[in-house]
C-alpha positions in Angstrom: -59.8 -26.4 -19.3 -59.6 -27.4 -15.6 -56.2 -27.7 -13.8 -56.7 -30.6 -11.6 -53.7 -31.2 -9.2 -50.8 -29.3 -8.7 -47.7 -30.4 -7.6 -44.4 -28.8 -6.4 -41.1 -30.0 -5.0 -38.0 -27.2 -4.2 -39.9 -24.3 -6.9 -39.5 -21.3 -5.4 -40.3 -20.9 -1.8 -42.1 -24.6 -2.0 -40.5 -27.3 -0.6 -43.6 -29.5 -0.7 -46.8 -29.0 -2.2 -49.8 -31.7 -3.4 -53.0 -29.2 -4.2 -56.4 -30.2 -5.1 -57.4 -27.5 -6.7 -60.9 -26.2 -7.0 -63.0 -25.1 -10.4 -64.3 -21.9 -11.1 -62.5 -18.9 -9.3 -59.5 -19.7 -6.8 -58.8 -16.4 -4.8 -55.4 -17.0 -4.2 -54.9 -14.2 -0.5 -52.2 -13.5 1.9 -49.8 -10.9 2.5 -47.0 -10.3 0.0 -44.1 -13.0 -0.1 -45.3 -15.7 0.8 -46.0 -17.7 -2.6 -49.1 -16.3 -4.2 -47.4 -15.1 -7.2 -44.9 -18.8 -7.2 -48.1 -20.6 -7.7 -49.1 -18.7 -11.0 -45.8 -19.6 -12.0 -45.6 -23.2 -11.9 -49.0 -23.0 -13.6 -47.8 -21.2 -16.1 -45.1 -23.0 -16.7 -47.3 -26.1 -17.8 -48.6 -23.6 -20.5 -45.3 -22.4 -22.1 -42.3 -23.6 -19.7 -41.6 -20.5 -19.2 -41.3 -17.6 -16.6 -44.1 -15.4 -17.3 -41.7 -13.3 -14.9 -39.2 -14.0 -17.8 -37.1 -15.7 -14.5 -34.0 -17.8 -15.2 -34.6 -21.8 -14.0 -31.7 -21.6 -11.6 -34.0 -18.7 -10.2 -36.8 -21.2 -9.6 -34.5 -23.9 -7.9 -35.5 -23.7 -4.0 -32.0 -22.5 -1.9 -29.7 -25.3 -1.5 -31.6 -27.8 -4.0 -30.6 -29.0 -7.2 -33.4 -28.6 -9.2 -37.6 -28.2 -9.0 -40.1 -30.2 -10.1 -43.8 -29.3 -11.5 -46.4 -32.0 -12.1 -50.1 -31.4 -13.3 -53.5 -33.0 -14.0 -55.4 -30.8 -16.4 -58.8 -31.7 -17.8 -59.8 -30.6 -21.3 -61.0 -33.3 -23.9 -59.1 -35.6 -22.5 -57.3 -36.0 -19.5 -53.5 -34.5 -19.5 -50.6 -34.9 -16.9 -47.5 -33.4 -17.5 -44.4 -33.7 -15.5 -41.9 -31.4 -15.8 -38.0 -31.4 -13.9 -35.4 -29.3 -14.3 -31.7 -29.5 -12.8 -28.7 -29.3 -13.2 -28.2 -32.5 -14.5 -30.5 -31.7 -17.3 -34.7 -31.1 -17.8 -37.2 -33.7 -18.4 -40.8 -33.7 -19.7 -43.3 -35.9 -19.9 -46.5 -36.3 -20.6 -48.9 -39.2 -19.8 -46.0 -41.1 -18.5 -44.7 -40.8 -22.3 -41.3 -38.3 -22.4 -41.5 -35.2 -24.8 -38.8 -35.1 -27.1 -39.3 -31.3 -28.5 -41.1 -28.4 -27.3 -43.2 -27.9 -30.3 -44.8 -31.5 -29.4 -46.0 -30.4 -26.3 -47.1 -26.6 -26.7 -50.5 -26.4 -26.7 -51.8 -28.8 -24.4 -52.3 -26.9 -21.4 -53.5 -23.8 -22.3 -53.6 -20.3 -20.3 -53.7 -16.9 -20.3 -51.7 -14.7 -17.8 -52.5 -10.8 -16.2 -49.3 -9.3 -14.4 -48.0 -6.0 -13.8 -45.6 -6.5 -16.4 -48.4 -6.5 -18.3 -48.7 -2.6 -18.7 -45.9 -2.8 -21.1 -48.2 -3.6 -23.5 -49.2 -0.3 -23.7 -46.3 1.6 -22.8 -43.7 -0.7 -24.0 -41.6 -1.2 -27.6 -43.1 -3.2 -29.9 -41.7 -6.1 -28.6 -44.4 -6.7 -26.2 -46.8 -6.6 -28.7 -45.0 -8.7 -30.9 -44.3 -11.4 -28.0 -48.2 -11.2 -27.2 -49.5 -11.6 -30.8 -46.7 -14.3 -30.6 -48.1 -16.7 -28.3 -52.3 -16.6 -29.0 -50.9 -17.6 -32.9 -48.9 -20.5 -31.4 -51.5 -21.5 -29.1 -53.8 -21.7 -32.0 -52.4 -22.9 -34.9 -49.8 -25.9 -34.8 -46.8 -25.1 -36.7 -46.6 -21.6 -35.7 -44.1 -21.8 -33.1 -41.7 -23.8 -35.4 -41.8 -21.4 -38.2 -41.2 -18.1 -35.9 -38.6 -20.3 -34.5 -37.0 -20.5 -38.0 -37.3 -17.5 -38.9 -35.3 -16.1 -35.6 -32.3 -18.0 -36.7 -32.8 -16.9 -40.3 -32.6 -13.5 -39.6 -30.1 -14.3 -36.8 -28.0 -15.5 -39.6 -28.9 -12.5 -42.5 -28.3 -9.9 -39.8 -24.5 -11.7 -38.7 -23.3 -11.9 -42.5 -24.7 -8.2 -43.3 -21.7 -7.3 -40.4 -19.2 -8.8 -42.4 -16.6 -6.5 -44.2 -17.1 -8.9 -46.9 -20.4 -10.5 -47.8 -21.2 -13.5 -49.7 -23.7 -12.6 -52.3 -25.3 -16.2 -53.0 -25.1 -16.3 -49.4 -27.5 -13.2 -48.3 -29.5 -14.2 -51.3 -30.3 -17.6 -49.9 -30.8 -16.1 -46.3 -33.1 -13.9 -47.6 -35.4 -16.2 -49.7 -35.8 -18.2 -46.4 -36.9 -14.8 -44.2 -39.6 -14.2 -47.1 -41.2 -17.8 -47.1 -40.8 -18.0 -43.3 -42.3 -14.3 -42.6 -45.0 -14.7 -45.2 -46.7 -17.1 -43.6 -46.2 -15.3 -39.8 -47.3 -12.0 -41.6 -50.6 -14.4 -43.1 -51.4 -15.7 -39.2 -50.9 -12.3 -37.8 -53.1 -10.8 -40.4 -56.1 -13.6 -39.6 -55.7 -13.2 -35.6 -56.0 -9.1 -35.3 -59.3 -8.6 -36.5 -60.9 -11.3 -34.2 -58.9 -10.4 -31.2 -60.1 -6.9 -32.2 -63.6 -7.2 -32.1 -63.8 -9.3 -29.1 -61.2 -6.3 -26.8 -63.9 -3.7 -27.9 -66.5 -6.0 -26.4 -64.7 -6.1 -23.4 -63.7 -2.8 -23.1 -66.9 -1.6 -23.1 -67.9 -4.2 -20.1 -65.0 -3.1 -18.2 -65.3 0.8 -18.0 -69.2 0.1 -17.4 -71.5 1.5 -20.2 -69.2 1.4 -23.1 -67.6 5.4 -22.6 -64.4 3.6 -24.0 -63.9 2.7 -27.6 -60.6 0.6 -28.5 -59.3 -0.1 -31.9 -56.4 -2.7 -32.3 -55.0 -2.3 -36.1 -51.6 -4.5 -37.2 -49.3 -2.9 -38.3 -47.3 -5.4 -41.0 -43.5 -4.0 -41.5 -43.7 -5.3 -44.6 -46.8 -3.4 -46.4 -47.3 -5.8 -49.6 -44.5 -7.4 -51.4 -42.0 -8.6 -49.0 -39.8 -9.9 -51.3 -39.5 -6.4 -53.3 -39.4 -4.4 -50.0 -36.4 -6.7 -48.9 -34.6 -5.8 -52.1 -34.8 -2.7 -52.0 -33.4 -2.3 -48.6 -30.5 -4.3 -49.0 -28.1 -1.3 -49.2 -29.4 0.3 -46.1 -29.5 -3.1 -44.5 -25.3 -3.7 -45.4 -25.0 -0.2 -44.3 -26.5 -0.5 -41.3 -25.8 -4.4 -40.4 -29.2 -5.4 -39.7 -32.3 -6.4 -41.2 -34.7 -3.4 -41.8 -37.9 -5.0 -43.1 -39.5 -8.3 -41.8 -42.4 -9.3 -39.3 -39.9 -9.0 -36.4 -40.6 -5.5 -36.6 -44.4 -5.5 -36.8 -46.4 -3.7 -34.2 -49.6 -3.3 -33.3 -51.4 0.1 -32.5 -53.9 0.4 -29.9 -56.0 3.4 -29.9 -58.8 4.5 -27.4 -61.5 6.9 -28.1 -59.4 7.1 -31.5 -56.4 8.6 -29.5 -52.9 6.5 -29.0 -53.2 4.9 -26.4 -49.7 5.0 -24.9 -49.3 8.8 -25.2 -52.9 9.7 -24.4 -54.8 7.0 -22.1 -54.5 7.6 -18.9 -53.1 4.7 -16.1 -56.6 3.5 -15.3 -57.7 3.8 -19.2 -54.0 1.7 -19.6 -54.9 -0.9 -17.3 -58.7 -1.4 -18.7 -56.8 -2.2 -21.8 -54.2 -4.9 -20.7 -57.4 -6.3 -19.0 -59.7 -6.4 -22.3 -56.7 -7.5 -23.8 -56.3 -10.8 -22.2 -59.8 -11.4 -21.5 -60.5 -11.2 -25.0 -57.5 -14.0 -25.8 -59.3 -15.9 -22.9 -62.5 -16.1 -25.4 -60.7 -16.3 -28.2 -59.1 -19.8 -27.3 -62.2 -20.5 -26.5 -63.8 -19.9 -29.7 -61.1 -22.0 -31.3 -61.0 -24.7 -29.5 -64.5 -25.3 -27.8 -63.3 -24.8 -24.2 -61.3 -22.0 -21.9 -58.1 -21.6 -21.2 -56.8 -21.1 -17.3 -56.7 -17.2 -16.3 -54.3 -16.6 -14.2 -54.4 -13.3 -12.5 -51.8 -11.5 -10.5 -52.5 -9.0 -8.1 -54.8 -6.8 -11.0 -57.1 -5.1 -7.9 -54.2 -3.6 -5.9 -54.0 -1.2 -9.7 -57.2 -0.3 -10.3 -59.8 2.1 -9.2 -62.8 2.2 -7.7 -64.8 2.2 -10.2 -62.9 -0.3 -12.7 -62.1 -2.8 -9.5 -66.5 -2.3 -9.2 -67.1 -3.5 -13.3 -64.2 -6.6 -13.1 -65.4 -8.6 -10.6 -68.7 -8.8 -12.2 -66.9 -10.0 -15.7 -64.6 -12.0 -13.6 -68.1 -13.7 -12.8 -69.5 -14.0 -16.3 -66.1 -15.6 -16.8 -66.3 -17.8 -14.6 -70.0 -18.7 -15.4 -69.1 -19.2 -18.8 -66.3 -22.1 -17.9 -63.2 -20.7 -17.3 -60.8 -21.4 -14.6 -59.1 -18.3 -13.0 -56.4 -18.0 -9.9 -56.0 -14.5 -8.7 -54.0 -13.6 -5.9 -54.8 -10.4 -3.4 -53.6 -9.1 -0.3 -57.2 -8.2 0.4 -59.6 -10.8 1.0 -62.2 -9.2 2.9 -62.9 -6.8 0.0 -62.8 -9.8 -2.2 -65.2 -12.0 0.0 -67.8 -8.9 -0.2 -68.1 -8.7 -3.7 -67.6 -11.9 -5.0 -69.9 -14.9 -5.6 -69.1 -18.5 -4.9 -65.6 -18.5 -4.8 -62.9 -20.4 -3.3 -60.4 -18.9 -1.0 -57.1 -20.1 -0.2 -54.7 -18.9 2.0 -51.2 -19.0 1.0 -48.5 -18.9 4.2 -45.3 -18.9 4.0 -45.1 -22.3 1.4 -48.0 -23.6 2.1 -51.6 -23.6 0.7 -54.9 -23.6 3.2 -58.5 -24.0 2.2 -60.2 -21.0 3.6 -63.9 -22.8 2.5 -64.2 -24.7 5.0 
């Protein structure tokens, strides 16, 4: 998948921007604030329209403008442009000149894969993270599975509201709760199917990262509901009334990531941490494109300034072998000498203040 053309009216600290943007790996440098980060942004909001920042769209609005604007050309099997506005007066998104009515019809399209210091929290962090990132590789690669999480939310939304209740309507929670089984079942199924590939190909790239394979990482689902959810619902309604809240469901799945068969949250150290979050979202990079034939955008944010010598040594190389094998990547650094030393046909651009210079020429 190859991003095209970007372009940006009042997002962020861009009043203006029309980019031709180069294939293979952009190096995105400059000192801090002036827009590196803004552009993997807008990027990936063509992916998800959303934040990966997790950034309000008022927050995105340029100072004293009423909205921002984000258009794209993005070359997969078929040409794509998407046009994407959000206001005050409302959002609009198109795509091909042809308006998107619902979300779910457009999700998919442009796919990507993001690296950010947030990112760490995939390790460290609640379940949640894990959840959120399982989340989005199963709606990027099976349609229908964003609209049946998305049910499921408001199910449980729903159980979890009448379980408060002083009194509760029996036929009610009953019919609440036959919708959370059918809905998780099949979220449970998806998740189930993903792991083990996504498993396999992390330990591949662990092993690349951390240079000689002295690293061995396990990722094993762990399923809240362990086999009939149904039965397991049932027998938790009491504790559930008790308690108000739903005790038992996919929405409090996890996944446990283990390195050299020790947790990796409690025992990895930060640069064993950061190797993972790495072969993490390579291997979804390579996973999409297993699925689908071609792969996704890498986006990259600032990932050098956080690793060590010898880690920063082994990435560049597999940032290469990405490359090489199709991808697209933007990274952004504060350091481009070090970059320009190590690295291998790449395309440097200068971000100032707004603006975006080709450093190639």
């Amino acid at each position: 998948m190859l991003l095209q053309e970007l372009k940006l009216r009042s997002f962020r600290n861009y009043r203006r921007l029309d980019w031709s943007v180069g294939s293979g790996v952009n190096a995105l440098v400059g000192i801090n604030g002036q827009g590196k980060s803004n552009l993997l942004e807008a990027i990936y909001m063509l992916v998800t329209m959303k934040s990966y920042r997790g950034s309000r769209h008022q927050d995105m609005v340029l100072k004293n403008q009423k909205g921002y604007f984000i258009g794209g050309i993005v070359q997969s099997e078929i040409e794509a442009r998407v046009k994407y506005y959000w206001g005050n007066d409302g959002r609009k998104l198109s795509l091909n000149e042809e308006p998107v009515a619902s979300l779910k019809d457009y999700l998919g399209v442009v796919k990507g894969v993001i690296f950010s210091s947030e990112d760490i929290q995939l390790v460290r962090g609640s379940g949640r993270f894990r959840r959120r990132f399982l989340d989005l590789i199963c709606t990027q690669i099976e349609v229908g599975y964003l609209e049946n999480l998305q049910a499921y939310a408001r199910a449980l939304k729903h159980r979890n509201s009448l379980l408060k209740r002083s009194t509760i309507d029996s036929a009610l929670l009953e019919s609440f709760s036959y919708q959370l089984v059918k809905l998780g079942n099949n979220i449970i199924q998806t998740r189930r199917a993903v792991v083990p590939r996504l498993n396999s190909l992390t330990r591949n790239s662990i092993s690349q990262i951390t240079s000689g394979g002295e690293e061995s990482l396990q990722i094993t689902y762990k399923p809240s509901v362990k086999e009939d959810f149904e039965g397991e619902l049932n027998r938790a309604q009491k504790r559930d009334i008790q308690y108000g809240t739903t005790s038992v469901g996919p929405h409090r799945d996890d996944l446990s990531l283990t390195i050299n068969n020790l947790q990796a949250d409690t025992f990895a150290s930060e640069g064993q941490q950061r190797s993972i979050v790495i072969a993490l979202k390579l291997s979804q990079v390579e996973l999409l494109k297993q699925m689908f034939g071609y792969p996704p955008i890498l986006l990259i944010d600032d990932v050098f300034g956080e690793l060590d010598k010898v880690r920063k040594a082994a990435f560049i190389p597999l940032l290469e072998s990405v490359n090489h094998g199709g991808s697209q990547v933007f990274l952004t650094s504060t350091d481009a000498d070090s970059l320009k030393e190590k690295s291998n046909n790449w395309k440097f651009w200068e971000v100032k203040s707004g603006s975006v210079s080709d450093l190639n020429r």
